[in-house]
PDB file of N, CA, C and O in Angstrom:
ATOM      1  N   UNK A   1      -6.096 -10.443  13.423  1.00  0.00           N
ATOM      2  CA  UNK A   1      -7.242  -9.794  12.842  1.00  0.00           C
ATOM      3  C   UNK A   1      -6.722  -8.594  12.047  1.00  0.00           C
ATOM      4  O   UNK A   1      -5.693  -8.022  12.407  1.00  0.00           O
ATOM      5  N   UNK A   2      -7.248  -8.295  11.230  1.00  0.00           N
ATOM      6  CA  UNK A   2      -7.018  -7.305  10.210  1.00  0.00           C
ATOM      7  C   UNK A   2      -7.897  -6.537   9.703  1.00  0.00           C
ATOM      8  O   UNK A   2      -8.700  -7.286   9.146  1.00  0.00           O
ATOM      9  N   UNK A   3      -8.281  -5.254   9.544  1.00  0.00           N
ATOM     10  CA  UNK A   3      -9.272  -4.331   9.250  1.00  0.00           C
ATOM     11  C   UNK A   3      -8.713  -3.423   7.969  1.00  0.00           C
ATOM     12  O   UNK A   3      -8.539  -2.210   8.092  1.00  0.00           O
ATOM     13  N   UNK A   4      -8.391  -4.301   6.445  1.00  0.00           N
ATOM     14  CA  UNK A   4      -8.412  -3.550   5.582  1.00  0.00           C
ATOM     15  C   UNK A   4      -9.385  -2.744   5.033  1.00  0.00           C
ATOM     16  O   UNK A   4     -10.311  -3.482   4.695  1.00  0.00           O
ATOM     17  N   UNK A   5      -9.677  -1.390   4.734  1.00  0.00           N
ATOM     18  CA  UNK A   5     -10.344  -0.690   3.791  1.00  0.00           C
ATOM     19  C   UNK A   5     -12.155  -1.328   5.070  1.00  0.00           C
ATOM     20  O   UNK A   5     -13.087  -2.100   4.843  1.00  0.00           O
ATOM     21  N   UNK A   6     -11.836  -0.587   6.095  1.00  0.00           N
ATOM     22  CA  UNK A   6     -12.875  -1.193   7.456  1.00  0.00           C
ATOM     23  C   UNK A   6     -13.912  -2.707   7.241  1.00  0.00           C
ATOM     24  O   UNK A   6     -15.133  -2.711   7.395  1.00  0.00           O
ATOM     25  N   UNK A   7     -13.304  -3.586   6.963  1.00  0.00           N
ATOM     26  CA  UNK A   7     -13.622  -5.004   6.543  1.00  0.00           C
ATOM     27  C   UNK A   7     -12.546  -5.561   7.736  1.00  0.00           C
ATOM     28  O   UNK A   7     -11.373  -5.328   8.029  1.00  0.00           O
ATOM     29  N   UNK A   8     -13.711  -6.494   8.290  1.00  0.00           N
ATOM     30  CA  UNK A   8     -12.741  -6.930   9.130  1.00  0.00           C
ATOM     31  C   UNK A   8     -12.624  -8.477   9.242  1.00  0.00           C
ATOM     32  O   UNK A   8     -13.692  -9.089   9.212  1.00  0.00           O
ATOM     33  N   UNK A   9     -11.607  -9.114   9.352  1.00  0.00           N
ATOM     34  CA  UNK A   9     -10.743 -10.266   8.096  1.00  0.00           C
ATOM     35  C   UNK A   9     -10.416 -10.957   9.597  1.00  0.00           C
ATOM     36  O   UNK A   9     -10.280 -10.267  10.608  1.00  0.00           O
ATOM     37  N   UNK A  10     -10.321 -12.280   9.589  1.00  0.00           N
ATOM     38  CA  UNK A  10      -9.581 -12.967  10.411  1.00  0.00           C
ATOM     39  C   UNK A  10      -8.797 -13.988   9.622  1.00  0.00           C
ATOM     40  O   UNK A  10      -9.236 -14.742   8.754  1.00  0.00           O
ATOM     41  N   UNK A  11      -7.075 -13.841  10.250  1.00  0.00           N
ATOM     42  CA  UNK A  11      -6.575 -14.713   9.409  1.00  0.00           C
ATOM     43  C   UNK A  11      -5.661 -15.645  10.490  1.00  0.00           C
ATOM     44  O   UNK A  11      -5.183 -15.122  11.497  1.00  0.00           O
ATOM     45  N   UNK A  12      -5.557 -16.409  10.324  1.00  0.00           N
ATOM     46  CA  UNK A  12      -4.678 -17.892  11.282  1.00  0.00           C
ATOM     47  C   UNK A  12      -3.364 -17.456  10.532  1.00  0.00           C
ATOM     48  O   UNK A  12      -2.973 -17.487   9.365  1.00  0.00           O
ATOM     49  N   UNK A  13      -2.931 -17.092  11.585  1.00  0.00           N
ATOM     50  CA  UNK A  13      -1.509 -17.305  11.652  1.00  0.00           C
ATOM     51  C   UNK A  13      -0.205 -18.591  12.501  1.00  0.00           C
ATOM     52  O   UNK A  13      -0.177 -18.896  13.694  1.00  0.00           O
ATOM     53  N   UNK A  14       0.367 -18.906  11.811  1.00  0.00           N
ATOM     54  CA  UNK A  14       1.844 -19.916  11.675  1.00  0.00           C
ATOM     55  C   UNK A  14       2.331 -18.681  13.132  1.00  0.00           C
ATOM     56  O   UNK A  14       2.011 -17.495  13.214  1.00  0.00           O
ATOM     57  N   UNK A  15       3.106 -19.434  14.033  1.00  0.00           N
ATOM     58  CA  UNK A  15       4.036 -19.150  15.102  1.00  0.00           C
ATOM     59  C   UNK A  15       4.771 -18.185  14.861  1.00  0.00           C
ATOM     60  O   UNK A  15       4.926 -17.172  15.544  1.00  0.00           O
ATOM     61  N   UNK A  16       5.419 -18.564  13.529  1.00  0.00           N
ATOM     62  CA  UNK A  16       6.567 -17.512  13.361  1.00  0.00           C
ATOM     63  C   UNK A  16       5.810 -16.154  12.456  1.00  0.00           C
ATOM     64  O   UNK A  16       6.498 -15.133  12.441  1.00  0.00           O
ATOM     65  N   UNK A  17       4.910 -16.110  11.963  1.00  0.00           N
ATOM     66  CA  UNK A  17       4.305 -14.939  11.567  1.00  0.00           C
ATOM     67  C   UNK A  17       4.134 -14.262  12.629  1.00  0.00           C
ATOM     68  O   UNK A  17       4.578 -13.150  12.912  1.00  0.00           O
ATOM     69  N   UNK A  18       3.477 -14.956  13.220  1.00  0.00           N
ATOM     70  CA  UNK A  18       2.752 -14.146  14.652  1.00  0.00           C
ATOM     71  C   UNK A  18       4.056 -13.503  15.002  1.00  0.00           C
ATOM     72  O   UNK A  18       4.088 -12.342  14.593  1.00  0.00           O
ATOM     73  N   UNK A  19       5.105 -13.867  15.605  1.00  0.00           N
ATOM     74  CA  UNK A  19       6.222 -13.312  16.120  1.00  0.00           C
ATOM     75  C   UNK A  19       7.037 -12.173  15.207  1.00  0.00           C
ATOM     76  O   UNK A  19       7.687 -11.171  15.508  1.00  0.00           O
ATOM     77  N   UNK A  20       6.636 -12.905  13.775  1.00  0.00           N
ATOM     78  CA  UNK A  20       7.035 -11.415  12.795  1.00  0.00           C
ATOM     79  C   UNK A  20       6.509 -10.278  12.783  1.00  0.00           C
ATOM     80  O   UNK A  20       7.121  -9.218  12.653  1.00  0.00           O
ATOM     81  N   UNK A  21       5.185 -10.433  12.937  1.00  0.00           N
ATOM     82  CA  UNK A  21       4.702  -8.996  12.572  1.00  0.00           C
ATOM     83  C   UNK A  21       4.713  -8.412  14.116  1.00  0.00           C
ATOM     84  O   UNK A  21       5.189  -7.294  14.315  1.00  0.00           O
ATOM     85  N   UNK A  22       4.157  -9.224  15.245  1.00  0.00           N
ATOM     86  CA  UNK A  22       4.732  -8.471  16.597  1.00  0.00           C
ATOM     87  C   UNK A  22       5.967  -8.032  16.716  1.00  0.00           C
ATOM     88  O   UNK A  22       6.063  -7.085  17.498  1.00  0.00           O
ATOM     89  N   UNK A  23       6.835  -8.338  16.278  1.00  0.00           N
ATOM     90  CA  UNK A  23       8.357  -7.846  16.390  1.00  0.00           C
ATOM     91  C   UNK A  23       7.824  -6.389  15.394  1.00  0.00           C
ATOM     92  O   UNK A  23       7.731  -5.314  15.987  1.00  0.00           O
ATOM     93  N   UNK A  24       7.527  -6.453  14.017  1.00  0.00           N
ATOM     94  CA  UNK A  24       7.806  -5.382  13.157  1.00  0.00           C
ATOM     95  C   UNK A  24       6.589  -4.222  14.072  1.00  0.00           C
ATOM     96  O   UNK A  24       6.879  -3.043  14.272  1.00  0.00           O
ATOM     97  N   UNK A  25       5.461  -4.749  14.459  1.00  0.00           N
ATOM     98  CA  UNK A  25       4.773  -4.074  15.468  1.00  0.00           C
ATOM     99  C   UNK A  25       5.307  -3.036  15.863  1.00  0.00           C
ATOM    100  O   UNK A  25       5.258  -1.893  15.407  1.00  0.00           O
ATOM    101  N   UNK A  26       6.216  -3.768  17.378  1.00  0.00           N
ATOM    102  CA  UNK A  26       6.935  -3.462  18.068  1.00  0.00           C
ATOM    103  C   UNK A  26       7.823  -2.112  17.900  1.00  0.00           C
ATOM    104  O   UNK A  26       7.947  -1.202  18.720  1.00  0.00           O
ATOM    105  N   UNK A  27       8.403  -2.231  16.619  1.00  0.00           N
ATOM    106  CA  UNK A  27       9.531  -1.130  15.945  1.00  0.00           C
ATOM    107  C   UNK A  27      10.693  -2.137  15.850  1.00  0.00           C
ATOM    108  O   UNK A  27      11.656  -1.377  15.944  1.00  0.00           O
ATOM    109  N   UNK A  28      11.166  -3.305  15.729  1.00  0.00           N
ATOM    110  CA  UNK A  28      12.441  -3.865  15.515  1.00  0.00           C
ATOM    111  C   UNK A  28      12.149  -3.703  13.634  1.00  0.00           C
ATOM    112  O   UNK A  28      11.261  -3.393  12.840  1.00  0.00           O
ATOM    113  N   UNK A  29      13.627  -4.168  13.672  1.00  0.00           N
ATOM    114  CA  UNK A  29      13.935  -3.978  12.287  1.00  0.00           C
ATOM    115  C   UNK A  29      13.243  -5.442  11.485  1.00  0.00           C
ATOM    116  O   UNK A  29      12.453  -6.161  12.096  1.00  0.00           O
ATOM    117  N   UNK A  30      13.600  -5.687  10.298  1.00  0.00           N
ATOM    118  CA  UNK A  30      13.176  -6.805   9.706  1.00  0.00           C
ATOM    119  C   UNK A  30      13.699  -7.720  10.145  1.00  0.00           C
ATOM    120  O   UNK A  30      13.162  -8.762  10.519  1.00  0.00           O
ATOM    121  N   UNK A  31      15.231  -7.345  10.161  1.00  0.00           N
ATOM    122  CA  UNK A  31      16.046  -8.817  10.462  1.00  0.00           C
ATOM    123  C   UNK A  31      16.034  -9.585  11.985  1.00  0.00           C
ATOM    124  O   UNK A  31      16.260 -10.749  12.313  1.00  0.00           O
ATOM    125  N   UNK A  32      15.607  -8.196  12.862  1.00  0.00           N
ATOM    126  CA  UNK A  32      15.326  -8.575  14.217  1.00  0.00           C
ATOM    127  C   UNK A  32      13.933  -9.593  14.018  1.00  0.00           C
ATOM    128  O   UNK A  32      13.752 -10.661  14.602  1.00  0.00           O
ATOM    129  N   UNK A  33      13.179  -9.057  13.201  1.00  0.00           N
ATOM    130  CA  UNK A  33      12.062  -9.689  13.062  1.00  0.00           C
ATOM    131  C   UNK A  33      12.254 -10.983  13.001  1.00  0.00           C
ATOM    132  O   UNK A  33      11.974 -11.816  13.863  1.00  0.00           O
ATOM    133  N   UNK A  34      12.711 -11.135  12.021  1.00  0.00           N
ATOM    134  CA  UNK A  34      12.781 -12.502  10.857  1.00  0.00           C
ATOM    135  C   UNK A  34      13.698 -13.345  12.242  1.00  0.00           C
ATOM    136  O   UNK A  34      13.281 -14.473  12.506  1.00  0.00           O
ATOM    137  N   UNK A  35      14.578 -12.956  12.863  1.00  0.00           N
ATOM    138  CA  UNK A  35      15.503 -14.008  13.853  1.00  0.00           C
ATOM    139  C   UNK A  35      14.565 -14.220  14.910  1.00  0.00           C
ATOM    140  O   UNK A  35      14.453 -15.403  15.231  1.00  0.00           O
ATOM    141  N   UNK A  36      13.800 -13.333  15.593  1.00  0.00           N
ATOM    142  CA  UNK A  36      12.456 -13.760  16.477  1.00  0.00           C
ATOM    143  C   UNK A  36      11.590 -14.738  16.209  1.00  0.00           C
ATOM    144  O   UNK A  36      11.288 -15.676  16.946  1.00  0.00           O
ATOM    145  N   UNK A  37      10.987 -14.373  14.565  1.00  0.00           N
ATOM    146  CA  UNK A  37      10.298 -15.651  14.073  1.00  0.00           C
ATOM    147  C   UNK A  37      10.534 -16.715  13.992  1.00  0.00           C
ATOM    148  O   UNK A  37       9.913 -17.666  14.466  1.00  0.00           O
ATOM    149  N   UNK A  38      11.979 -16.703  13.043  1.00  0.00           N
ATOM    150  CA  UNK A  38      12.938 -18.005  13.438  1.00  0.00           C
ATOM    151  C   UNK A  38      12.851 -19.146  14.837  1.00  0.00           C
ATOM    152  O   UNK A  38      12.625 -20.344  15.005  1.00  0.00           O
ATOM    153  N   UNK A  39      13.111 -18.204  15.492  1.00  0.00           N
ATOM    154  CA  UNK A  39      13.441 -18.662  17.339  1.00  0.00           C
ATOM    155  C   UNK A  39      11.937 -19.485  17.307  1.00  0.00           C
ATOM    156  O   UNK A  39      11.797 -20.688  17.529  1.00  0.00           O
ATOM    157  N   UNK A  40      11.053 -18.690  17.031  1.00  0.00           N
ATOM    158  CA  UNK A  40       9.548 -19.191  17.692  1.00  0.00           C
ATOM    159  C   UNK A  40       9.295 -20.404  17.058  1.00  0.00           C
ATOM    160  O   UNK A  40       8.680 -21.312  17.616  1.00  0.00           O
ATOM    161  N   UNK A  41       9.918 -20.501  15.447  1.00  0.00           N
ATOM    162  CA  UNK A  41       9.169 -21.448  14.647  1.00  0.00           C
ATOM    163  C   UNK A  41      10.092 -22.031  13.663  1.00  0.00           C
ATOM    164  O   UNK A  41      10.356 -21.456  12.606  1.00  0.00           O
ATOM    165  N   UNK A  42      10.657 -23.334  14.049  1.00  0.00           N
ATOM    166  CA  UNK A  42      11.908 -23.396  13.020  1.00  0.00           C
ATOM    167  C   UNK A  42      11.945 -23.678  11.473  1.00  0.00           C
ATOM    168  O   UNK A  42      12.960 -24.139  10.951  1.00  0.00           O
ATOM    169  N   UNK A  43      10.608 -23.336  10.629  1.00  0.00           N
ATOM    170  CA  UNK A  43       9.833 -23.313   9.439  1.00  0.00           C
ATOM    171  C   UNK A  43       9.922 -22.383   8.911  1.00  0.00           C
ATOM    172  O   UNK A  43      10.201 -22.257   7.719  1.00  0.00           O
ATOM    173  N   UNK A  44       9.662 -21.377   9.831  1.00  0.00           N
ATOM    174  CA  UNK A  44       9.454 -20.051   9.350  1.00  0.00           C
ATOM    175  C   UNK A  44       9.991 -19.368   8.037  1.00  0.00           C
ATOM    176  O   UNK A  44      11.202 -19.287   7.834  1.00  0.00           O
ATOM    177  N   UNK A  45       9.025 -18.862   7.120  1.00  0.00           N
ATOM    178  CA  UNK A  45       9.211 -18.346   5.749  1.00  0.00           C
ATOM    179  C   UNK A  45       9.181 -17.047   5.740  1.00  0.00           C
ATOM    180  O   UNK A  45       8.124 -16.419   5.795  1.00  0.00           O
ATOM    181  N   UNK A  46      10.583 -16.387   5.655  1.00  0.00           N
ATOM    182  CA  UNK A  46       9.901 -14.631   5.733  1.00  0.00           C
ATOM    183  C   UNK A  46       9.033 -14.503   4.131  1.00  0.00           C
ATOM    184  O   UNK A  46       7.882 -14.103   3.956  1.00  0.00           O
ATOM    185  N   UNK A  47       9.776 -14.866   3.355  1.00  0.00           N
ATOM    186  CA  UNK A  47       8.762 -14.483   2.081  1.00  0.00           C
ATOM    187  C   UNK A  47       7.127 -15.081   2.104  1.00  0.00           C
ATOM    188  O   UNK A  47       6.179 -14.451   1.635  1.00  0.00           O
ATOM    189  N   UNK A  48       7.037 -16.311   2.697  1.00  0.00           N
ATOM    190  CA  UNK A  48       5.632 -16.019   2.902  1.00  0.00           C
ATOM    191  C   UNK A  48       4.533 -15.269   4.044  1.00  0.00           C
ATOM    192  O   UNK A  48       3.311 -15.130   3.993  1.00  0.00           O
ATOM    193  N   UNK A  49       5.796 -14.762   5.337  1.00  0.00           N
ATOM    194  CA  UNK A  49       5.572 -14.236   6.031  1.00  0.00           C
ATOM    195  C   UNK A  49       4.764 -13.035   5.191  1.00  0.00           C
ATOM    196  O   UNK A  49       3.549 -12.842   5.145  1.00  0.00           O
ATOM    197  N   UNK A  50       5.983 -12.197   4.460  1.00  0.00           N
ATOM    198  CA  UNK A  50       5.449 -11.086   3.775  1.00  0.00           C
ATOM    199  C   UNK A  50       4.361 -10.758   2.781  1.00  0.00           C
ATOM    200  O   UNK A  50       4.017  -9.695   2.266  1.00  0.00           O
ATOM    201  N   UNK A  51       3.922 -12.011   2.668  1.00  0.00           N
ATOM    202  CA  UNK A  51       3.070 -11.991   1.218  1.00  0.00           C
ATOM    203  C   UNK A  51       1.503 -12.166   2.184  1.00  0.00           C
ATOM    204  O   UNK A  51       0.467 -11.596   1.840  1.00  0.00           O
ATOM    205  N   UNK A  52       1.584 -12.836   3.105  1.00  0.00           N
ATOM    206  CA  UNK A  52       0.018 -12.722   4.375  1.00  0.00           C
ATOM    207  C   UNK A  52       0.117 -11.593   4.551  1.00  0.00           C
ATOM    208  O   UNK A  52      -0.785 -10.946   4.017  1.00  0.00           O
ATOM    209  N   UNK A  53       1.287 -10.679   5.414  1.00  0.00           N
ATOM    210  CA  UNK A  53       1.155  -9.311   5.788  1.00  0.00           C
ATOM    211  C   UNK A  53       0.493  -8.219   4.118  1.00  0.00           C
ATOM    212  O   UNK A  53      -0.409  -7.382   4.097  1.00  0.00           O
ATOM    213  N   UNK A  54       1.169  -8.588   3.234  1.00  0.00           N
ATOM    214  CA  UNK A  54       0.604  -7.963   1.829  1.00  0.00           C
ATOM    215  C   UNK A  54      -0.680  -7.862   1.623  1.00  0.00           C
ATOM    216  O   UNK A  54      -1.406  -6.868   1.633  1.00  0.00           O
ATOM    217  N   UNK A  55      -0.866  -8.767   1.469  1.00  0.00           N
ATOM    218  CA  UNK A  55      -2.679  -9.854   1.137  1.00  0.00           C
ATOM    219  C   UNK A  55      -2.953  -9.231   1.901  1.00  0.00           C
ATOM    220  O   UNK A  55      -2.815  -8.077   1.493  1.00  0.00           O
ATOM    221  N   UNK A  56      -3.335  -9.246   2.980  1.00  0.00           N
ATOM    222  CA  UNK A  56      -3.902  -8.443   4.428  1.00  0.00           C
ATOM    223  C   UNK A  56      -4.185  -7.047   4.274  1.00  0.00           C
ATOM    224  O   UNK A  56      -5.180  -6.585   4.832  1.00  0.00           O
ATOM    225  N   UNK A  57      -3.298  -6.184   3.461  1.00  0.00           N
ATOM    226  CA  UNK A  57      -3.388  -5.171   3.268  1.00  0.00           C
ATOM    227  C   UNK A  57      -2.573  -4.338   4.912  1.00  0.00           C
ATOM    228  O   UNK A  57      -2.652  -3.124   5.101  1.00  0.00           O
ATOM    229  N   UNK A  58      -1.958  -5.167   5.762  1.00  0.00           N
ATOM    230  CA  UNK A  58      -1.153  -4.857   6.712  1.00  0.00           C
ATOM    231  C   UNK A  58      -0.023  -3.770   6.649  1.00  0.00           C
ATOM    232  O   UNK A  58       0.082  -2.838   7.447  1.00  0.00           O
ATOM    233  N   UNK A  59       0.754  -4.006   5.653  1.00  0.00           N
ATOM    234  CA  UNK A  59       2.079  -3.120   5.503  1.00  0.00           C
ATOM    235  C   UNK A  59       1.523  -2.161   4.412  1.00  0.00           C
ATOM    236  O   UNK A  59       1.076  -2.248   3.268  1.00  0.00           O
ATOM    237  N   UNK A  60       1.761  -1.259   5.290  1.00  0.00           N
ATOM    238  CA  UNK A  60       1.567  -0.008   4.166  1.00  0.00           C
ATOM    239  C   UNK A  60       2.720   1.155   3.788  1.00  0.00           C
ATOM    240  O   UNK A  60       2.570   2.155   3.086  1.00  0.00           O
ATOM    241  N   UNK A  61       3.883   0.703   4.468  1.00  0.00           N
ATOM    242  CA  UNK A  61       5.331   1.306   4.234  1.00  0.00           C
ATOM    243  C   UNK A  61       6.505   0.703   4.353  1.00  0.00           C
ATOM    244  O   UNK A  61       6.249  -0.187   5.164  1.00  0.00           O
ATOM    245  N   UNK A  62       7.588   0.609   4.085  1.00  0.00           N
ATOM    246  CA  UNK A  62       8.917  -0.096   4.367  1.00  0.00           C
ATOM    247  C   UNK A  62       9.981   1.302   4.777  1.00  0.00           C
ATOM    248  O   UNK A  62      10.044   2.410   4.244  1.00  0.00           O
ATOM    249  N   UNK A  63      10.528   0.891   5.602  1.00  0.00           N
ATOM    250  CA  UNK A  63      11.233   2.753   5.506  1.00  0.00           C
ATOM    251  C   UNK A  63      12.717   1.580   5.905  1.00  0.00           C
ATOM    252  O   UNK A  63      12.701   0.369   6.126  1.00  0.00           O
ATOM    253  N   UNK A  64      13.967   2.632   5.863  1.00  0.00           N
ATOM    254  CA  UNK A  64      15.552   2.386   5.896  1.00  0.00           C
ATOM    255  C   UNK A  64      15.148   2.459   7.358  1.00  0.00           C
ATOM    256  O   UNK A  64      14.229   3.179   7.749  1.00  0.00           O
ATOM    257  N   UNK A  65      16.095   1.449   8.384  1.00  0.00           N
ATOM    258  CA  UNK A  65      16.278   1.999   9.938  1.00  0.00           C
ATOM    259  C   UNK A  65      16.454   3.253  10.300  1.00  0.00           C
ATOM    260  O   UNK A  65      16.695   3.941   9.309  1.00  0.00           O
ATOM    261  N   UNK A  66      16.439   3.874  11.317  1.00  0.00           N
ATOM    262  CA  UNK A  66      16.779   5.287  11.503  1.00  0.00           C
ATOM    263  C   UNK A  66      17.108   5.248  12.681  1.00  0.00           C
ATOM    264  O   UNK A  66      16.286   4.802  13.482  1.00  0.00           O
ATOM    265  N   UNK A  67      18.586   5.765  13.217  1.00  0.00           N
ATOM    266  CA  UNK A  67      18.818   6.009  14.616  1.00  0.00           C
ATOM    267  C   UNK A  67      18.309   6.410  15.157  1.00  0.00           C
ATOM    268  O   UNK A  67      18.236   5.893  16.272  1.00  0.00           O
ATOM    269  N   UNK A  68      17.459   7.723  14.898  1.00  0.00           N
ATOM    270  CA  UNK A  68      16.699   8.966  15.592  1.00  0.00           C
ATOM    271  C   UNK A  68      15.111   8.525  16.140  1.00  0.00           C
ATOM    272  O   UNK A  68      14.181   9.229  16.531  1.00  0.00           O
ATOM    273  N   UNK A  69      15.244   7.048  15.982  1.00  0.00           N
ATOM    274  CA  UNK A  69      14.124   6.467  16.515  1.00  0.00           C
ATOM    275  C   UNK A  69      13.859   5.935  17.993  1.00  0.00           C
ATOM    276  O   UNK A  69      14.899   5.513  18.498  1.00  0.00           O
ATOM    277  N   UNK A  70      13.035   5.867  18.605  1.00  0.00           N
ATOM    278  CA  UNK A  70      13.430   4.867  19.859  1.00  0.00           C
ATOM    279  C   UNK A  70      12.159   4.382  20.004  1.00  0.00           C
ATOM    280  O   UNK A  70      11.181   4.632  19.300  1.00  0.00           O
ATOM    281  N   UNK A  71      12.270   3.369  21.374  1.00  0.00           N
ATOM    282  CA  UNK A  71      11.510   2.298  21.650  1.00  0.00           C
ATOM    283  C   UNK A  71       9.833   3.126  22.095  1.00  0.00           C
ATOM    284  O   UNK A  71       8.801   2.455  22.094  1.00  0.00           O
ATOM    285  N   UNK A  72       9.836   4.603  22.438  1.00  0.00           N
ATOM    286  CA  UNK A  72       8.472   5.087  22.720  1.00  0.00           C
ATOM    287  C   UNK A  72       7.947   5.835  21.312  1.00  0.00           C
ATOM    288  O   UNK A  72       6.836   6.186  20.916  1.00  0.00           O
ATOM    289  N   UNK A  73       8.889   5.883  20.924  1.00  0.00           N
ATOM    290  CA  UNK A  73       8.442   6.268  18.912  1.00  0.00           C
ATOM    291  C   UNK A  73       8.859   6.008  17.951  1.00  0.00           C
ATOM    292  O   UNK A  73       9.384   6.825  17.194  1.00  0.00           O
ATOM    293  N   UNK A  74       8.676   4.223  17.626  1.00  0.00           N
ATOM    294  CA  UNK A  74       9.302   3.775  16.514  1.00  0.00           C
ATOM    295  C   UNK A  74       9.320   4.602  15.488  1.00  0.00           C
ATOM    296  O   UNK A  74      10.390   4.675  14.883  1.00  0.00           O
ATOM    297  N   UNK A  75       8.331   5.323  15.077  1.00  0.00           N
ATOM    298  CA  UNK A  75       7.461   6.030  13.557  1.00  0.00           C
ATOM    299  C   UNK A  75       8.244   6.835  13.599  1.00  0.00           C
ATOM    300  O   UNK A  75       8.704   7.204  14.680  1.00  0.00           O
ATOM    301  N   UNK A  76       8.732   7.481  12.138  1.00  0.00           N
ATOM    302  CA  UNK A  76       9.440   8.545  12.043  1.00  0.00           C
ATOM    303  C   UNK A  76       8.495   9.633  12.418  1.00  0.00           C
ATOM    304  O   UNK A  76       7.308   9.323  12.310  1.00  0.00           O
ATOM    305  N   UNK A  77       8.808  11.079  12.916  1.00  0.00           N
ATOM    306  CA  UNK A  77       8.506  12.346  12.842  1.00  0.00           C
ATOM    307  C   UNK A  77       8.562  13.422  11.399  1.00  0.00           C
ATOM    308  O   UNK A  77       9.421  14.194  10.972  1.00  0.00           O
ATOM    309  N   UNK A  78       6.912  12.947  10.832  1.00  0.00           N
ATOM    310  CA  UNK A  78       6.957  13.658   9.655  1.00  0.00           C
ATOM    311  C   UNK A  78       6.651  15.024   9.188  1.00  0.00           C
ATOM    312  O   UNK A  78       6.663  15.580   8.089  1.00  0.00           O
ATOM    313  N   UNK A  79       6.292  15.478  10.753  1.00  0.00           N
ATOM    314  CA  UNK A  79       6.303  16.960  10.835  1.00  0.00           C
ATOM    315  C   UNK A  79       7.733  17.929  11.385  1.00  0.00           C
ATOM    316  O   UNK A  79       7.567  19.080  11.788  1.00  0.00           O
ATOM    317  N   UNK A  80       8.633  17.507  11.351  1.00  0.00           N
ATOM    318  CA  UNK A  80       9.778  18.235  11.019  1.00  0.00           C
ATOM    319  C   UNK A  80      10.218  18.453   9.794  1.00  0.00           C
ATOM    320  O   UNK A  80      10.014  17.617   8.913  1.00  0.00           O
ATOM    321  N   UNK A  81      10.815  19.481   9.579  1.00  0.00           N
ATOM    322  CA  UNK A  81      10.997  20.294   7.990  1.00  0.00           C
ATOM    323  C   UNK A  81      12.336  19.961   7.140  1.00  0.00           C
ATOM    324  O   UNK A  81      13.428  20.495   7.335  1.00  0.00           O
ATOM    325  N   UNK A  82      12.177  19.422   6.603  1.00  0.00           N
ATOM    326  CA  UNK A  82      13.334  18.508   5.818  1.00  0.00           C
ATOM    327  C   UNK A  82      14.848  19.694   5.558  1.00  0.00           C
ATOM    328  O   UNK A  82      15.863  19.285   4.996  1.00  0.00           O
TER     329      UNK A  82
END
């Protein structure tokens, strides 16, 4: 389910989507992603993975990995002072 712009959308998702965007959920990286999806669904398309999450209006950032992250706060900390 998806609640772009408060519209709320139901979309069927393929095995390995499902497992993509729960992984990217989660805080794993893409590629962790994309090998999870893999595992779940041996079809699995990241590029069309990405283009449902798009459409959806789902992803609203891509950021570089960051060590300084962990498993209770994937999200970077954007209130520290550069």
């Amino acid at each position: 389910m998806a609640r772009p712009a408060l519209d709320v959308e139901v979309w069927e998702l393929a095995a390995g989507e499902y497992e993509f965007l729960a992984a990217l959920s989660e805080g794993e990286t893409v590629a962790a992603a994309i090998q999870r999806a893999s595992a779940s669904e041996a079809e699995f398309n990241a590029a069309t993975a990405w283009v449902t999450l798009i459409h959806a209006n789902i992803v609203v950032a891509i950021e570089p990995a960051d060590a300084s992250r962990s498993a209770d706060r994937p999200w970077p900390d954007f209130r520290k002072a550069s």
